[in-house]
C-alpha positions in Angstrom: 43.1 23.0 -68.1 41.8 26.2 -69.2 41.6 25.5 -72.9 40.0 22.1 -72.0 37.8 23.4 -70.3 36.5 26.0 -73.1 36.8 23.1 -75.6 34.1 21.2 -73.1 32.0 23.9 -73.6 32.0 24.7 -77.2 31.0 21.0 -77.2 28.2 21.7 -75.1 27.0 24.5 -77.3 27.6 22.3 -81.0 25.6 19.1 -79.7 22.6 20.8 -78.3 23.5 19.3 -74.6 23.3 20.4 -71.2 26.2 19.0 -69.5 29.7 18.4 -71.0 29.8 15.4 -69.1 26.8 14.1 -67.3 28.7 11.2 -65.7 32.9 12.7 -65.1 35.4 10.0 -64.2 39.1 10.0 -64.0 41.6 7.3 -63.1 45.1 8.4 -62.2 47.6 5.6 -61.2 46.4 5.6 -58.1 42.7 6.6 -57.5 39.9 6.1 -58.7 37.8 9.1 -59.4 34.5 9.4 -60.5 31.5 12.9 -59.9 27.8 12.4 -61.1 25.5 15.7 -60.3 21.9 15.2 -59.4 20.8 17.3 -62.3 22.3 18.4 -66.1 20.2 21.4 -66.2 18.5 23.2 -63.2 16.8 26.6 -61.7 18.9 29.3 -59.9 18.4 28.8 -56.1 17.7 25.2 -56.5 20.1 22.6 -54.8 22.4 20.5 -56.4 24.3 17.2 -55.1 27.5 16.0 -56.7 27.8 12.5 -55.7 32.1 11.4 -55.6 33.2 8.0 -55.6 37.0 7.8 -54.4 38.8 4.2 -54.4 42.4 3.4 -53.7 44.0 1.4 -56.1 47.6 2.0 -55.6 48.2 -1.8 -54.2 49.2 0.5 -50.3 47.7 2.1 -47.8 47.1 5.8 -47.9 47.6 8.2 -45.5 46.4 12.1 -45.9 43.9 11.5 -48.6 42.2 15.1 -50.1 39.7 15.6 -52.2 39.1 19.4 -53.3 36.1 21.0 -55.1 36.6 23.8 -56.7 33.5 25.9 -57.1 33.0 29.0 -58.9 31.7 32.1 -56.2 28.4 32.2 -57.9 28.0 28.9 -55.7 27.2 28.6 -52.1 28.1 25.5 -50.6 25.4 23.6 -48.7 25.7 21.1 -46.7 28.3 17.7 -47.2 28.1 14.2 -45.9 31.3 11.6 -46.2 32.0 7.7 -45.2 35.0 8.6 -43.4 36.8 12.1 -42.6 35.5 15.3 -42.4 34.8 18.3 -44.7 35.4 21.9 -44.9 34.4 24.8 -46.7 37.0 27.9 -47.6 34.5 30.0 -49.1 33.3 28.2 -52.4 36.6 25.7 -52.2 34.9 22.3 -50.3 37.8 19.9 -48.8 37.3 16.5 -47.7 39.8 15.2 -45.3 39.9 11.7 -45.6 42.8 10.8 -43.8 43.7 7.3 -44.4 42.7 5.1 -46.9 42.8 1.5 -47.6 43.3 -0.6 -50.5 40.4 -1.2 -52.4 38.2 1.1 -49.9 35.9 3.3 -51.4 35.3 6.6 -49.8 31.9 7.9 -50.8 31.2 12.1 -50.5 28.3 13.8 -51.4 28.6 17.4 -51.8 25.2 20.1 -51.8 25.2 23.3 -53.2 23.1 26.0 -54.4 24.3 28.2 -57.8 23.1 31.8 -57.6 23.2 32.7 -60.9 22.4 31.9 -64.2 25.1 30.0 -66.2 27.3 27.4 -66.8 29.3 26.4 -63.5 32.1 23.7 -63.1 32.9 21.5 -60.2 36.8 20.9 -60.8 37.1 17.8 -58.0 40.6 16.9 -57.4 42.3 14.3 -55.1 45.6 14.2 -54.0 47.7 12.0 -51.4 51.5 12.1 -50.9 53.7 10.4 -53.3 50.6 9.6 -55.4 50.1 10.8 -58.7 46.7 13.7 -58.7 43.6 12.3 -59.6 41.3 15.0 -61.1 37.8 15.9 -63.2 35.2 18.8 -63.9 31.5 18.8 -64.1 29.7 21.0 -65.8 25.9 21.9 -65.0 23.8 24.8 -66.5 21.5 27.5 -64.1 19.1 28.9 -65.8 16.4 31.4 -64.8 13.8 29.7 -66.9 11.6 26.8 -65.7 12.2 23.9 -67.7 9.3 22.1 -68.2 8.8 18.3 -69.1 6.1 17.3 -71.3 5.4 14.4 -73.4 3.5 15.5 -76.8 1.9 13.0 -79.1 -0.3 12.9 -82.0 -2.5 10.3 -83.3 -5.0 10.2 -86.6 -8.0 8.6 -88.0 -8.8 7.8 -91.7 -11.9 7.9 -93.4 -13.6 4.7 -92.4 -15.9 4.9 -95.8 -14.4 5.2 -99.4 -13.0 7.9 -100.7 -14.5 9.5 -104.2 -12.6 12.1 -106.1 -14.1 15.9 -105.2 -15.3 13.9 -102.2 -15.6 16.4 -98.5 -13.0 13.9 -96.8 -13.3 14.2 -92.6 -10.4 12.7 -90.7 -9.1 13.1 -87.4 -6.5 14.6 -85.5 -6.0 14.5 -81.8 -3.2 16.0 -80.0 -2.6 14.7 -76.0 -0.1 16.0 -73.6 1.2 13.3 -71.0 3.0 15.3 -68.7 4.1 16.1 -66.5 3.7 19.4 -66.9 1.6 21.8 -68.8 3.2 22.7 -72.6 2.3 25.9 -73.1 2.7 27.3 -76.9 1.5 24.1 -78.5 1.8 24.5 -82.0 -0.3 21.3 -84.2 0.5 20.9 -88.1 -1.1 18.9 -90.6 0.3 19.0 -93.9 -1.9 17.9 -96.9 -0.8 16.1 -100.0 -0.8 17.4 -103.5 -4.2 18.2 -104.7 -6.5 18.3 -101.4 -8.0 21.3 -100.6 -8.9 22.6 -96.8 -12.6 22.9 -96.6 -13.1 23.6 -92.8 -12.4 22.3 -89.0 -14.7 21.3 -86.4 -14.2 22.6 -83.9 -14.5 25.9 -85.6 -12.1 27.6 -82.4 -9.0 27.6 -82.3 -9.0 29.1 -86.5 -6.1 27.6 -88.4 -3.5 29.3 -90.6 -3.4 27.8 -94.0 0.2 28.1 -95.5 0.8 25.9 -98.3 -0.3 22.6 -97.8 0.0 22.9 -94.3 -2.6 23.6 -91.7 -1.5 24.8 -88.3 -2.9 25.4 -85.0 -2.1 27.2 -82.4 -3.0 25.6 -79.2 -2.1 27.6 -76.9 -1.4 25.7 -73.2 -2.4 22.2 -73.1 -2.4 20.8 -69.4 -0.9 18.0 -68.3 -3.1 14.9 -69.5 -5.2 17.1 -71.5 -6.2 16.5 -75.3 -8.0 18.1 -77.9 -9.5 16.5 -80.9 -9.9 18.0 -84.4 -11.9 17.0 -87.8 -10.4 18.3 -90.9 -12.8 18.1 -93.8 -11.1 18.6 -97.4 -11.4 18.0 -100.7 -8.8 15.7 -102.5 -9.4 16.1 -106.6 -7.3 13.4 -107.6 -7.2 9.5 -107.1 -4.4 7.0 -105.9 -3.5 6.9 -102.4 -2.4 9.9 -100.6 -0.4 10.3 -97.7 -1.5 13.2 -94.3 0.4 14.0 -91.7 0.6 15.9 -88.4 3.4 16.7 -86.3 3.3 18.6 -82.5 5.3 20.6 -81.0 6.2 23.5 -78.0 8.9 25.5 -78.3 11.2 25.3 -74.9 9.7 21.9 -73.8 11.7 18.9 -72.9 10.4 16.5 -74.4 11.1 12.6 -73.6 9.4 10.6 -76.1 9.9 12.2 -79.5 8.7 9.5 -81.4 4.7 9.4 -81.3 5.4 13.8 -82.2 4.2 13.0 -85.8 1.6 10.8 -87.3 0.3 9.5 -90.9 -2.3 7.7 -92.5 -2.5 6.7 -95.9 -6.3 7.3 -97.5 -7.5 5.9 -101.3 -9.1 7.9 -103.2 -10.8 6.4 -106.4 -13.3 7.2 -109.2 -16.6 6.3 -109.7 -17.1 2.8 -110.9 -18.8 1.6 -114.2 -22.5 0.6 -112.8 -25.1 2.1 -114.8 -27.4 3.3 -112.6 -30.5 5.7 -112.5 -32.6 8.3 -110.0 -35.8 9.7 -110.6 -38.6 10.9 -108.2 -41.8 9.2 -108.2 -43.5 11.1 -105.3 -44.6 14.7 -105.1 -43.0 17.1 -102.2 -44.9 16.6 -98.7 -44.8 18.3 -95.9 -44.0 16.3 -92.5 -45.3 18.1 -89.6 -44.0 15.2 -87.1 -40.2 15.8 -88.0 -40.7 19.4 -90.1 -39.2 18.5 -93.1 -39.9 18.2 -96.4 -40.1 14.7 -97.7 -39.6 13.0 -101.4 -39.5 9.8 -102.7 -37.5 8.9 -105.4 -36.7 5.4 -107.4 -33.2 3.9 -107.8 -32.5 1.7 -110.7 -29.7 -0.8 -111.3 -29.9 -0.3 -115.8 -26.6 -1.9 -115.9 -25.8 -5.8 -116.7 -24.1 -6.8 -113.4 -25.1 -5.9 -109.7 -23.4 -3.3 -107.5 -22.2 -3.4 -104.1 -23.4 0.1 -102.8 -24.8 3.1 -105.0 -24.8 6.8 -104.1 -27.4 9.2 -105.4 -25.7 12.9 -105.6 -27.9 16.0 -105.7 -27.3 19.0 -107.4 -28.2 22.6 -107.6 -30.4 22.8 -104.6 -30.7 26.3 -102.8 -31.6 24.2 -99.0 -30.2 21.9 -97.2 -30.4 17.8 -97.7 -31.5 16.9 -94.4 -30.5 13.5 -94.6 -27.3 13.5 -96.4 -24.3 11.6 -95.0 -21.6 13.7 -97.4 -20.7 16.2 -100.1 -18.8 15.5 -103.0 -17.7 19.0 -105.0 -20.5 21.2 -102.8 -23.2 18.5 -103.5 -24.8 16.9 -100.9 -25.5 12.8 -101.6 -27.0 10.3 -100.0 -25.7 6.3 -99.9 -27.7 2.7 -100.3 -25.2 0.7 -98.8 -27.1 -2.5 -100.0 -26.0 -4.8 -102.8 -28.6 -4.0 -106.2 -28.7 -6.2 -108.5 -29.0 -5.7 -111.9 -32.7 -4.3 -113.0 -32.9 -4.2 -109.2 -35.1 -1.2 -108.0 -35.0 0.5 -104.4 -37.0 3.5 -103.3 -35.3 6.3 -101.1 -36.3 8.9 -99.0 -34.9 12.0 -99.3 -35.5 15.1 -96.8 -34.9 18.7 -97.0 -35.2 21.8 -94.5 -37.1 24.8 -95.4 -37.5 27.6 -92.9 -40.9 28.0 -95.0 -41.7 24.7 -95.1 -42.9 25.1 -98.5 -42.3 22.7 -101.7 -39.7 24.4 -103.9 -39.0 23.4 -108.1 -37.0 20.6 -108.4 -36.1 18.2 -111.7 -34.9 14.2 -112.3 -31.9 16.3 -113.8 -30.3 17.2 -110.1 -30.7 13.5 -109.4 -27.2 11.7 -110.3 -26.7 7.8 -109.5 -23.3 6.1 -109.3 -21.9 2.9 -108.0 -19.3 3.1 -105.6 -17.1 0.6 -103.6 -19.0 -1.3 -101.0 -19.9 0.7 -97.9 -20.5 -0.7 -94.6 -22.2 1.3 -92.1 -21.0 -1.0 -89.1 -21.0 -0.3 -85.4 -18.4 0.7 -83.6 -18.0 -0.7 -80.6 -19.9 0.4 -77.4 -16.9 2.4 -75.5 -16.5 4.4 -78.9 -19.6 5.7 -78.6 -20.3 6.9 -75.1 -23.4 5.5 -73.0 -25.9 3.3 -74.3 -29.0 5.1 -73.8 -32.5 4.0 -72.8 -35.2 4.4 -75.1 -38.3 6.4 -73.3 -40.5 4.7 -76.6 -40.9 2.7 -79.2 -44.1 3.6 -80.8 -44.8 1.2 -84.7 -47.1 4.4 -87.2 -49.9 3.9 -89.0 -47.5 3.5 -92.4 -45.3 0.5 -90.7 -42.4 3.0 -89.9 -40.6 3.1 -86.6 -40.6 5.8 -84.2 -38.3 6.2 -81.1 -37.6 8.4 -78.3 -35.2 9.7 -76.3 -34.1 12.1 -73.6 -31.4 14.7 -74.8 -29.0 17.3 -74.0 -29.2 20.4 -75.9 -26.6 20.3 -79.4 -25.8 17.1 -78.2 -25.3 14.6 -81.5 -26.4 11.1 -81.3 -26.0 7.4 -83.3 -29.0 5.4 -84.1 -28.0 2.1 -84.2 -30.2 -1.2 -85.7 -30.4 -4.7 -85.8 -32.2 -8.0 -86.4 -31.6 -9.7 -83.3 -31.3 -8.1 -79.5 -27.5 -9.5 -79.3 -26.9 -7.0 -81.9 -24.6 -9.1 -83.4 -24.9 -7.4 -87.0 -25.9 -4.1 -85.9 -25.3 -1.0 -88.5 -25.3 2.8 -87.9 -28.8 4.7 -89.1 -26.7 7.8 -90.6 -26.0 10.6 -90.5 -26.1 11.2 -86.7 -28.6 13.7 -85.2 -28.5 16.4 -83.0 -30.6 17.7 -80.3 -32.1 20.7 -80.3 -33.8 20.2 -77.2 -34.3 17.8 -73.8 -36.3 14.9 -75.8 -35.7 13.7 -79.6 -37.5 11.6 -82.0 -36.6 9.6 -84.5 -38.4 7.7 -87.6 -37.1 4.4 -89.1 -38.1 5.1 -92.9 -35.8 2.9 -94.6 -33.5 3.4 -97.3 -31.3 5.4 -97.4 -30.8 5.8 -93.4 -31.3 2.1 -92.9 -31.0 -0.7 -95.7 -34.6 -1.9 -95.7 -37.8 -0.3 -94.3 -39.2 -1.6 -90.8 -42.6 -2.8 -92.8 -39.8 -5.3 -94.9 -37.7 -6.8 -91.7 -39.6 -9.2 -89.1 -38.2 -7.9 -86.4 -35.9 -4.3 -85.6 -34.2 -3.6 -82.4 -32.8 -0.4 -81.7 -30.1 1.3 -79.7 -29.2 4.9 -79.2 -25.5 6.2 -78.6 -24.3 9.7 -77.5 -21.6 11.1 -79.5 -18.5 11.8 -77.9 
């Protein structure tokens, strides 16, 4: 028994478990045995039940029935209940009496004890009867001092809902939730890149990544139970074809139940440029706009090719200040998008904006201006619940050059979605990018046209308007 018993455990140890056998059961020629403990792994000082089936199936009657646990002294016997006979404790040896026992009866016992110490401890449960053969089996349980904790990890991502262009500042998301029931502490989030896409930054900025490889990892510290934390990874894949991300989640010393929503992928394509031969060039000087404090400039877009284009993208280079109203970099160059079809000899005008701390004009040349077709994008609305609250507008005021201005009240760095339409169902409504942010309790806004929204307000018969807080 003794060398079965250390093979049990050696088992234990090579598959990772924490019982030998969760469920024991023994059948001698006459009995039928079987022990289930409330737990497989528990605390020192906390209870455990053992829970013992005992049938006769010897055809006879039994007189004298026994059923002996033998417990190791670093256990103190509880408490015991039993269908029929009584129960005593020698010390940490537990006897049911039974007495007699008929055939086919099933005597149930449950047994409650407490371990004291850390360790593996075995329950050998024997019963005997005279003239019957011994029916016998061990339980093992571990005590450990540690708490074990329960938590169910997952990880979930979001693509890039616009296409991709090579050297393009890619954003996706990551978001990490813990489902209990208890808090993971030591939460570790990985997201491992594909060849040829560089990490460009995080938002938030807190906690900072470590960059080792291709992998990005966070440490997350404690994440309570039914908490989550949400990540944008911005990076810069160089190549095309469709490349493959991935996150995984994990704490070290959690049980975890559901293993299979730990990791996550997405798939993203990345192409090229397209072949539509198109052209930028300002036709306005650099103005001053004292209503929004930016620096304002018009400039022409040109369809020169033979056959029309689904959506264009205007790239500007070599500036020293920020592109106010750019909705992404490609290679450290801010661009802005007409998401429109042009056709060809087709001509749009687009407004571009820059911040200046001085608010002064600055040199600038048709040169920085770089046009290129790109595969349709679609600046549709998400639904409602994605975005937060609907909010209401506190004006609508039509200027003196047919644009649109609207208002609303704000909370401080607070980013918001501008969304239009032509009808009030809003039933083709499209995002006014890029989102804004407050930068105090009330905001406006100006409807311009291209390149926030497809046409200007002076072109549509009618614009409704609807503002979103970001999550």
């Amino acid at each position: 028994m003794k060398d079965f018993l250390h093979l049990r455990i050696l088992a234990l140890i090579v598959v990772g478990l924490m019982v030998v056998c969760p469920r024991a059961g023994a059948q001698g020629l006459g009995f039928g045995l079987s022990v289930t403990p409330s737990a497989t792994s528990m605390l020192v000082s906390n209870s455990l039940t053992y829970t013992i089936n005992v049938t006769n199936q010897t055809g006879i009657p039994l007189l004298d029935v026994l059923v002996t646990n033998l417990l190791p002294a670093s256990v103190r016997p509880l408490s015991a209940t039993n269908s029929q006979g009584s129960a005593t404790n020698y010390g940490s040896v537990v006897v049911f009496d039974l007495g007699g026992l008929n055939i086919d009866v099933v005597a149930l016992l449950t047994l409650t004890v407490q371990p004291m110490a850390a360790g593996f401890i075995t329950n050998t449960v024997t019963v005997t009867s005279t003239n019957i053969p011994t029916a016998s089996t061990n339980v093992v349980v571990q005590v450990t001092n540690a708490l074990i904790i329960t938590a169910d990890l997952g990880v979930m991502m979001t693509g890039s809902v616009q296409p991709v262009i090579t050297n393009d500042w890619m954003t996706y998301g990551v978001s990490v939730t813990n489902a209990g029931p208890d808090a993971a502490p030591n939460v570790m989030l990985t997201n491992t890149l594909p060849p040829g896409v560089g990490f460009i930054s995080v938002s938030p900025a807190s906690p900072a990544p470590s960059i080792v490889g291709s992998n990005v990892i966070f440490n997350l510290g404690t994440l309570a139970s039914g908490a989550f934390t949400n990540f944008l990874l911005t990076v810069q894949p160089t190549n095309a074809g469709v490349l493959s991300f991935s996150s995984f989640v994990f704490s070290a010393g959690v049980t975890d139940p559901d293993l299979a929503d730990n990791s996550a992928s997405t798939n993203i394509t990345i192409t090229g440029y397209l072949s539509g031969l198109l052209v930028a060039f300002t036709n306005s000087a650099q103005i001053y706009n004292p209503q929004n404090g930016l620096i304002e400039q018009s400039i022409t877009l040109s369809n020169a090719g033979p056959s029309s284009v689904a959506s264009a993208r205007v790239v500007v280079t070599s500036l020293t200040n920020q592109l106010a109203n750019a909705v992404g970099t490609n290679a450290g160059n801010p661009f802005v998008v007409f998401s429109s079809a042009l056709n060809s000899g087709q001509t749009v005008f687009l407004l571009l904006q820059y911040y200046l701390p001085n608010r002064s004009v600055f040199p600038f040349s048709n040169s920085q201006l770089h046009a290129f077709e790109v595969p349709p994008v679609v600046f549709a609305a998400p639904a409602p619940s994605a975005m937060s609250t609907n909010l209401n507008l506190a004006r609508i005021v039509k200027l003196t050059n047919g644009n649109m201005l609207i208002e609303w009240p704000t909370i401080v760095n607070r980013a918001y979605t501008v969304v239009y339409s032509d009808n009030v169902l809003f039933s083709n409504a499209m995002i006014a990018p890029p989102s804004v942010t407050a930068l105090g309790t009330r905001l406006q806004w100006v409807d311009y046209g291209p390149p926030t929204t497809t046409s200007a307000p002076t072109n549509a018969p009618v614009r409704f308007y609807r503002v979103f807080l970001n999550p």
